[in-house]
Each structure stands twice: as C-alpha cells, then as structure tokens.
C-alpha positions as CSV (number, residue, x, y, z in Angstrom):
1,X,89.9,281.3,221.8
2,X,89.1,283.8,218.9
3,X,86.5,286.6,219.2
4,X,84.2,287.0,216.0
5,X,81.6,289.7,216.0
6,X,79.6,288.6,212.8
7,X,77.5,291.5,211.7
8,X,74.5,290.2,209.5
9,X,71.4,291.7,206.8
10,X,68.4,289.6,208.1
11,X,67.1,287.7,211.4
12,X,68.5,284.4,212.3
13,X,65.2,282.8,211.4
14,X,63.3,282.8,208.6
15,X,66.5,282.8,205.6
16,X,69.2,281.3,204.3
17,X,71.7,283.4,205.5
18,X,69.6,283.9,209.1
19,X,70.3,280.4,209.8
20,X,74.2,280.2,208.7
21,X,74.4,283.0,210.9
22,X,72.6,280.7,213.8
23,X,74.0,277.9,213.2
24,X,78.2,278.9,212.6
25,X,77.5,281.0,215.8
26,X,76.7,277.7,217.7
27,X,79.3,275.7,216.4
28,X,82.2,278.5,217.0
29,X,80.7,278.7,220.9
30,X,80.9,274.2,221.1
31,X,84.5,274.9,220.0
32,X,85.3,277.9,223.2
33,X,85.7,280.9,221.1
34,X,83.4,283.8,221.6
35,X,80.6,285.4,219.0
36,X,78.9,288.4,219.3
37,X,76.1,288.5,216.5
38,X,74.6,291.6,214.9
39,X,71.4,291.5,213.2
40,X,67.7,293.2,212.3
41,X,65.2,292.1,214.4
42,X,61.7,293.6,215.6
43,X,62.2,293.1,219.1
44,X,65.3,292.1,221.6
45,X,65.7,288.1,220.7
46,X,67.4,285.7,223.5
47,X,69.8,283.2,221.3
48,X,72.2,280.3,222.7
49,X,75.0,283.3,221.5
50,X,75.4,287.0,222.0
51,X,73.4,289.5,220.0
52,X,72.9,293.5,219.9
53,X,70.2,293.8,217.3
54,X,69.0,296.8,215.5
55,X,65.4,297.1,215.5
56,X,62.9,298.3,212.6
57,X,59.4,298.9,212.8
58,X,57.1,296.5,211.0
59,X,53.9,298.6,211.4
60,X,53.5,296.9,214.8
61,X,56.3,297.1,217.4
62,X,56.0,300.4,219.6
63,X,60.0,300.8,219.9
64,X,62.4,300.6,217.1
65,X,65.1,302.4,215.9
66,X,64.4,303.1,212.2
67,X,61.1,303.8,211.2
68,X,61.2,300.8,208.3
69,X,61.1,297.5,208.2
70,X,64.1,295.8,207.2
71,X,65.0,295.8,203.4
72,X,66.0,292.4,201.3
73,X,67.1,291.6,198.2
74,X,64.3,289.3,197.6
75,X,61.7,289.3,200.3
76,X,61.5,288.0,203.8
77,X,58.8,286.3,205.9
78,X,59.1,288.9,207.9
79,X,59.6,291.8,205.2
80,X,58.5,292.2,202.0
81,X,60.8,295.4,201.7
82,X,64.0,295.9,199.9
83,X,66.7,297.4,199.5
84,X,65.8,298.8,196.1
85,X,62.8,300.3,197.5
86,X,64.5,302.5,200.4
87,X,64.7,306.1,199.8
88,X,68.5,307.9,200.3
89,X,67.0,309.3,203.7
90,X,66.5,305.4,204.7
91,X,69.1,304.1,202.7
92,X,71.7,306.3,205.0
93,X,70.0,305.9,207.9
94,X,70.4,301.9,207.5
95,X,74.1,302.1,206.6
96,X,74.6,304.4,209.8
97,X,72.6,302.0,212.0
98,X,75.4,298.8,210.9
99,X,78.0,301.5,211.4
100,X,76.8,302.5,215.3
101,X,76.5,298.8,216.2
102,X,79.6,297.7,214.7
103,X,81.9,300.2,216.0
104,X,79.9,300.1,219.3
105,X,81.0,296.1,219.0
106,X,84.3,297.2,218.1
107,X,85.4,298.9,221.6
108,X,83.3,296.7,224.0
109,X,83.9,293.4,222.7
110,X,86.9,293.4,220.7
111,X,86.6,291.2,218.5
112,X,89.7,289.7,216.9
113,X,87.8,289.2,213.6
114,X,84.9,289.9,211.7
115,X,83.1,287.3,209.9
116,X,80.4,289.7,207.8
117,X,77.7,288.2,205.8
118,X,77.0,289.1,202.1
119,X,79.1,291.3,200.3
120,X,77.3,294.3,201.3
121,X,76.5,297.4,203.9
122,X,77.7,295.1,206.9
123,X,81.2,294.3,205.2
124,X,81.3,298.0,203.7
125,X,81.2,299.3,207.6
126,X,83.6,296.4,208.3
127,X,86.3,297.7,205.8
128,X,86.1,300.8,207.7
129,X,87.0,298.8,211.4
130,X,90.6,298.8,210.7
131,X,90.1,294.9,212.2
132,X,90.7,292.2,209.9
133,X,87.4,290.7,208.3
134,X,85.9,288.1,206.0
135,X,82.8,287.9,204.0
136,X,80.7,285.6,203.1
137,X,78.8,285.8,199.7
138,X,75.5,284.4,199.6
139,X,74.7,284.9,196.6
140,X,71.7,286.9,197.3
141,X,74.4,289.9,197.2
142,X,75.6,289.1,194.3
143,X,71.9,289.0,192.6
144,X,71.5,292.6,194.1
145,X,75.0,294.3,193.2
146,X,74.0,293.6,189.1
147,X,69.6,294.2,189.4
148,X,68.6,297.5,188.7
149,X,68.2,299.6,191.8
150,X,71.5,298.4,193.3
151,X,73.2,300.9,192.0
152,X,73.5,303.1,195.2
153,X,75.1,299.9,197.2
154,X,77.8,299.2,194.2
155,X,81.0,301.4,195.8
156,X,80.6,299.8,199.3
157,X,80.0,296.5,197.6
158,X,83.0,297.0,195.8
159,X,85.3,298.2,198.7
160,X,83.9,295.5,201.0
161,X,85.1,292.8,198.0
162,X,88.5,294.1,197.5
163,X,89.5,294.9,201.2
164,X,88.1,291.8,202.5
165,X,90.9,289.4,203.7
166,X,89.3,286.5,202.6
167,X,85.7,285.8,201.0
168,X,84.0,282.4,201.6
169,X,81.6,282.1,198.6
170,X,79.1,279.3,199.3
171,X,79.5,277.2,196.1
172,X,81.4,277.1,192.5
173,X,79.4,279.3,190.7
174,X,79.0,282.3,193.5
175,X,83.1,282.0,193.6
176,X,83.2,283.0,189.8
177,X,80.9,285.6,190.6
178,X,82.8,287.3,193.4
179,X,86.1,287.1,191.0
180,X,84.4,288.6,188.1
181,X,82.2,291.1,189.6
182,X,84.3,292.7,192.3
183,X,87.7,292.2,190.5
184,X,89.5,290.3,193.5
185,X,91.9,287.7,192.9
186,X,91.3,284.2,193.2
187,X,93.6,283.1,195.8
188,X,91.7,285.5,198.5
189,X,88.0,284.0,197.4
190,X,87.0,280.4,199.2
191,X,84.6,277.8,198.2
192,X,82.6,277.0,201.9
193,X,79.8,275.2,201.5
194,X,76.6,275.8,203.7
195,X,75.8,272.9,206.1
196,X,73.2,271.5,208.0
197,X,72.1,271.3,211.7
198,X,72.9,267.3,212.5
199,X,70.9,267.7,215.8
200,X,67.3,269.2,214.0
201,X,67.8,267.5,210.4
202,X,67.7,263.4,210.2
203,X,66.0,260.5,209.6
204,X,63.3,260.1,212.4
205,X,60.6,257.4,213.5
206,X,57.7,259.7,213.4
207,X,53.8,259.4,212.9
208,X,53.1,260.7,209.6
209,X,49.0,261.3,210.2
210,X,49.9,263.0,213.2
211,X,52.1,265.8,211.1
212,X,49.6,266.1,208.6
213,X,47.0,266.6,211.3
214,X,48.7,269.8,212.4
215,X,48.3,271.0,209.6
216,X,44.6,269.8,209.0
217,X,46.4,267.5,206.2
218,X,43.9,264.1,205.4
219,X,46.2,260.9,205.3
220,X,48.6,260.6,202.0
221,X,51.0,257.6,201.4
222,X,52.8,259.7,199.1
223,X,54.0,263.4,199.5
224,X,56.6,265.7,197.8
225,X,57.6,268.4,200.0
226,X,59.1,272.2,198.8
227,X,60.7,274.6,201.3
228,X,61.5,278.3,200.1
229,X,60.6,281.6,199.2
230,X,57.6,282.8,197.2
231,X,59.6,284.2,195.1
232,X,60.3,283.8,191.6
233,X,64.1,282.6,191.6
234,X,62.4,279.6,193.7
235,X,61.0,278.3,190.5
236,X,57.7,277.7,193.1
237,X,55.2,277.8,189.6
238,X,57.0,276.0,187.8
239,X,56.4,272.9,190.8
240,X,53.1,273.6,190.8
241,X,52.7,273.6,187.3
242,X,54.0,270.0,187.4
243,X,52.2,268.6,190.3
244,X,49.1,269.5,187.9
245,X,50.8,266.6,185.3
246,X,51.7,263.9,188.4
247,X,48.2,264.4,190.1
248,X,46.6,263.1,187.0
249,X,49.6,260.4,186.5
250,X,49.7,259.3,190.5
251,X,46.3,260.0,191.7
252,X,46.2,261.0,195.4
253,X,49.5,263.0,196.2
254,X,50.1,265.4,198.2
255,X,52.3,268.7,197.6
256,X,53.1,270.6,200.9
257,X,54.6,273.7,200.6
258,X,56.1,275.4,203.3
259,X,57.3,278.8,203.2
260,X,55.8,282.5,202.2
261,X,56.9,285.6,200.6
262,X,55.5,288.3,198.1
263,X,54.2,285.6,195.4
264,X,52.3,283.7,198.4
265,X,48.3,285.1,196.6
266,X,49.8,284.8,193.1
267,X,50.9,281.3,193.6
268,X,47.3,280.2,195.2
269,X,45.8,281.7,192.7
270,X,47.9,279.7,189.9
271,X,46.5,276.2,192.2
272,X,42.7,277.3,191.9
273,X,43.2,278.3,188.5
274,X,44.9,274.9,187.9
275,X,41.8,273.2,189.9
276,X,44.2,271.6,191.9
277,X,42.9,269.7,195.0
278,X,45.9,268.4,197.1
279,X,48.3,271.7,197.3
280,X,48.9,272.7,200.9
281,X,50.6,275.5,202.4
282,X,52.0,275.8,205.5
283,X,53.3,279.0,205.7
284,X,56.9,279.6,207.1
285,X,58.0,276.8,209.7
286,X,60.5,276.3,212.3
287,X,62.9,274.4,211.0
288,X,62.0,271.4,213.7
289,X,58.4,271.3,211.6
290,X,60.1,271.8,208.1
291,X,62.4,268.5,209.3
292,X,59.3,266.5,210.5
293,X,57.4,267.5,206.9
294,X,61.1,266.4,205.2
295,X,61.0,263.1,206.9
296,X,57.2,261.9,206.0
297,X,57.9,263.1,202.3
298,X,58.1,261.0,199.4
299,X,60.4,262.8,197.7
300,X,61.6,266.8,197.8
301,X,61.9,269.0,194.9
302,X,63.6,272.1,194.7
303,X,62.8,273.8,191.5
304,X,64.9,277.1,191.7
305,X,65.6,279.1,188.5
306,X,68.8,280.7,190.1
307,X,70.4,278.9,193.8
308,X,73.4,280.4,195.0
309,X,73.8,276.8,197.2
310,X,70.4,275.1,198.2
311,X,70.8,274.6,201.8
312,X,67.2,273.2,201.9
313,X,68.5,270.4,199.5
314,X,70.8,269.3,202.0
315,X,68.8,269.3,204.9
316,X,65.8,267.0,203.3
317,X,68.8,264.8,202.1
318,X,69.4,264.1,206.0
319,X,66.0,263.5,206.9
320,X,66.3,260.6,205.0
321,X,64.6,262.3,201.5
322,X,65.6,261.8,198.3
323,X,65.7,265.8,196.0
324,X,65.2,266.2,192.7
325,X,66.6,269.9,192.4
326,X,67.1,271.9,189.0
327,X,70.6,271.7,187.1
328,X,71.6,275.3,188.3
329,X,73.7,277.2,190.9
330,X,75.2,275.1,193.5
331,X,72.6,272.0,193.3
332,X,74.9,270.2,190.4
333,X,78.0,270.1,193.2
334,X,75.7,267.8,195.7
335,X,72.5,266.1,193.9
336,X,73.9,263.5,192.0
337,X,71.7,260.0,190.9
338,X,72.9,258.4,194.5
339,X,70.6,260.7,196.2
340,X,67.9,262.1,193.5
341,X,68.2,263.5,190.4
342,X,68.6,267.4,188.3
343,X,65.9,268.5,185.8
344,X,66.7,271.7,183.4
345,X,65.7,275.0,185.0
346,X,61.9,275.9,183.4
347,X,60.6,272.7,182.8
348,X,57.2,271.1,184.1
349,X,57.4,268.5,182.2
350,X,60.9,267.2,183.5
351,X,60.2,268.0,186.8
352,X,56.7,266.3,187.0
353,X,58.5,263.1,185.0
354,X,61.2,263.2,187.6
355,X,58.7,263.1,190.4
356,X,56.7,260.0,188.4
357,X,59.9,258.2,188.6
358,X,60.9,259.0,192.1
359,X,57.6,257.8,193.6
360,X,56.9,255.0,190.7
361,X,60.5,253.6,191.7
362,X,60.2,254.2,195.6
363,X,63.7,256.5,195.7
364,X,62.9,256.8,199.1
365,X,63.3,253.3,200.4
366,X,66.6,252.8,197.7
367,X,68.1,256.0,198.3
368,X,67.0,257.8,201.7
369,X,69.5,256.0,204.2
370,X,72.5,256.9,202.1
371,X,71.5,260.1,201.4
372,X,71.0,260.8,205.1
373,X,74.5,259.7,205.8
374,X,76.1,261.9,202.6
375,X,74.3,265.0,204.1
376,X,75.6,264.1,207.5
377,X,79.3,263.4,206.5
378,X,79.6,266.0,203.9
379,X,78.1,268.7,205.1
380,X,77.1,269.5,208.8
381,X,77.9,272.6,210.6
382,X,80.4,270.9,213.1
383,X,83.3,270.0,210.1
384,X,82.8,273.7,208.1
385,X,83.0,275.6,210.7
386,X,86.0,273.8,211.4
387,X,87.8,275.3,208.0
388,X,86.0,278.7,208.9
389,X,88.3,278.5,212.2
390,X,91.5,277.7,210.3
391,X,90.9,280.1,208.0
392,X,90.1,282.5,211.0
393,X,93.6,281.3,212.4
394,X,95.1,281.8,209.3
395,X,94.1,285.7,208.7
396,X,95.1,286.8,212.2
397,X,98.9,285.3,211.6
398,X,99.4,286.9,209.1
C-alpha cells in the first residue's frame, strides 16, 4: 500500500483537473493504497476518499478561512476569480494556506508521496516537504506561468518543475511545454493521459424526451451537445457561430450547451443577436446529467481554440457519440475519422460543414459503438492509474 496526499487548485467538481483529482483518488482507494486529498472548497465536502479542504468565502458561507474566493486561471463555476487578480496580501495568504495544510498532512498522515496537481503553489509547497513528489501539468498552469499577471507565481513554478521527481503532462503538446518552459529534462516529464469514469460515461438505453423535459427541452431527433467553460479558449462562439449556418441547412436541431463561466451573458447575447431559436443552456451539470445529454446527442463538438487534453471528448466518445473537436492541443492524439473528425481552430464554416456531415451521414449509428469501446479501452481511469502507481513505485525505489 502506498500513501499519496494529493494536494489540488480547485474543487473536485465543476473542472477538469477537479475531477482527475476525484476520479485517480477512487481508482488508487479500488487498488488498497490510501489518499488523502487537499482542495478549495466552500464548505466541509463528504467524498468516497479523505479530504482536509481549505475554505474561501464566496460572498455567502459564514465560516472560511480566507476572506476570497478561490482564484483560477481561467474561471470556475464556482469562481470567477483568478489568480491574476489577487493582491500580494491574498496572494501570500493563499500560498500559506496550501503550506499549513500540506505540512499539517505531512506529520498526521505521512504520506509516502505526493501527487500535486498543476505545476503551481501546491507543488511549490510540495518541493519544500522534503517527501518525494510528482506533478501533474494540466495545462491550465502552463497557460498561466506565460499570461501577463503570472509573473508573481513564475519562481515557485519554476522550483516546483525542476525539483519535481517526475511530471505527468496530460498529452504531447503540454509535455513540450513543461520541457521548454521550466527547463527540465525529458526523461523526468511523462505523457499520462486523462481518462474517463467507465461507471458514469457509456452508451445507455435512455428516454430521450424525458432528458429534454428536465430541461424544459421540446422533442428534437437531432442534437449536438457542447460541455465546457464560457470561456474563450473553449472556442464556445465560434460553435454558436456555426450552429447559425446548420440551422438554416438542417432545420430543427438542437444545440445544448452545458456549462457556465464568465462569458455565460456575452455568449447569450451573441444567440439573440444571431436570432437563433434552438440554443439551450443548461448551466453546469453533474456529470451523471452531462453523460445522459452525451448519450441522446447527435453528434458532440468541441470547438476549443487551445485544449491541453479534452477530457470532455473522451467521455462523449463512451456514451456512444461521435466528436468533431478542433485540430489543436491534445484532440489530434484521440479524434481520428473512426470516431469523428478535426476542423482548423477559428473556423464556422468547417465546423458547421463538419456537423452537416455528421448528422447528413448518421455518424452516430456508423461510428458510436466503436467509439464507446475506444474510449473504454484506451482511456478509463482503472488502466492510467495503473501507470500512475508504477510510476509511484518507481520514485520511492529509488
């Protein structure tokens, strides 16, 4: 059994990098070793895993430890703040909150190892530990060590990078950033894919009307899905753009968009603007809902100007739906014409073409049952956190 505190930026809900955190936590419990989690929250969460979470105030909860909400490097459906944003008073008192935990974490659980996330304040504290750690970079850390305002984070980014003992960087592209921006050698960065919960994500017999009815959605027979951030990396204008060109070229067919974020009132402003009359939002979802809304789509599009993987991707490939992502980030490694199809970053009229074709063709019926058993035997939770153990095992031997 190995111990792994794993010492995190943002909730396990609501992100990317919430639910890697959620999800390798669970796997590495099914497997006997032992996981203590540290992440923001608003209030004390109950998890199927340990946590000790450090709690800011979101203009609501009466107790909290820092008077701020958390900070991201993007936004948050539960923060819109970021890190750019704090002052030095909040910026301090943020690193010396991850520093209390972690030590705390240090001499009452012991870990063996610490598996930080992003490269970052939590692996910065980490390097300090004097315990052998690993980091993961998201990408999202990568974004915020070059944008303007990172400045104040670039030394601890730095020391976290080149004292790490391994990074896992979650596709090709993030790995040649790690090596060029932090100046580590490539033996000690490895490529580790994000998976996919096998037990919430695949292909289900479901009633489609009664989905749509939760969401007082009339009855479609064809629906393209998006799940993301409103934010602009996500490309989310650029899909609405198009849906303006394969509304007039398909008729009746709906968009749902699931998901919020900073953009949210621009980006319903761009649909009235557009006149467009079968756009629905959601708002963030549980990712049971966002599988049920993956399984009665048509097709899923994932439109992102910059994606450090695409885990989203991934997970409507194994509910049975075909993606037609952009040519960019870690999408090119996965979407391939078996399963969907790539469109250049920027462009409406690819991506509403691409859609045409999908639906015109019925990818869903050709390619949906293979692409639920790619996403389920390439890329689910239970085989990568596999490698994250051995590589785990593989640190604390030497």
């Amino acid at each position: 059994m190995v111990k792994i505190l794993i010492p995190s930026h943002f909730p396990t809900k609501g992100s990317g990098s919430g639910i890697y955190v959620s999800s390798i936590a669970k796997e590495l419990m099914k497997l006997g070793h032992d996981v203590l989690v540290i992440t923001p929250e608003h209030s004390k969460i109950k998890e199927h895993f340990k946590t000790e979470p450090i709690i800011f105030h979101n203009g609501e909860n009466k107790e909290y430890e820092l008077s701020f909400n958390f900070p991201c490097f993007t936004t948050h459906p539960a923060s819109n703040n970021t890190f750019y944003e704090l002052t030095d008073e909040q910026r301090n008192s943020y690193v010396d909150a991850f520093e209390k935990k972690i030590l705390k974490a240090c001499n009452e659980f012991k870990p063996d190892i610490i598996h930080a996330q992003h490269i970052w304040v939590a692996s910065y504290v980490a390097s300090k530990t004097g315990i052998p750690y690993i980091a993961t970079a998201h990408g999202t850390c990568q974004m915020g060590f070059q944008k303007q305002g990172g400045e104040p984070y670039r030394e601890m980014a730095l020391k976290a990078a080149q004292n790490a003992k391994r990074i896992f960087a979650i596709s090709k592209p993030i790995m040649n950033d790690v090596i060029k921006l932090y100046g580590v050698p490539k033996h000690q960065v490895v490529l580790m894919s994000n998976g996919m919960d096998k037990d919430k994500f695949y292909v289900m017999d479901i009633d489609k009307d009664k989905v749509l009815r939760k969401y007082n959605i009339p009855h479609y027979d064809t629906i393209v899905s998006f799940a993301g951030k409103f934010t602009h990396f996500k490309g989310i204008d650029v899909l609405i753009r198009a849906a303006g060109k394969y509304e007039k070229e398909l008729g009746e067919v709906a968009t749902i968009v699931m998901g919020g974020g900073d953009l949210e009132n621009e980006i319903k402003k761009l649909v009235k603007n557009l006149g467009l009359k079968h756009i629905y939002f959601t708002g963030p979802l549980p990712q049971e809902e966002v599988a049920k809304i993956f399984n009665i789509a048509s097709v899923s599009v994932a439109p992102s100007r910059r994606e450090p993987f695409g885990l989203v991707a991934i997970e409507a490939l194994a509910c049975g739906t075909p993606v037609i992502a952009t040519n960019e980030g870690g999408f090119p490694e996965f979407i391939n014409e078996k399963v969907g199809g790539l469109v250049e970053v920027d462009s409406v009229e690819q991506l509403a073409s691409k859609v045409i074709k999908a639906i015109s063709e019925d990818w869903k019926s050709k390619k949906g049952e293979y692409a639920a058993e790619y996403a389920k035997e390439g890329y689910s939770w239970e085989g990568i956190v596999k490698k994250m153990v051995e590589i785990y095992e593989e640190v604390l031997n030497n």
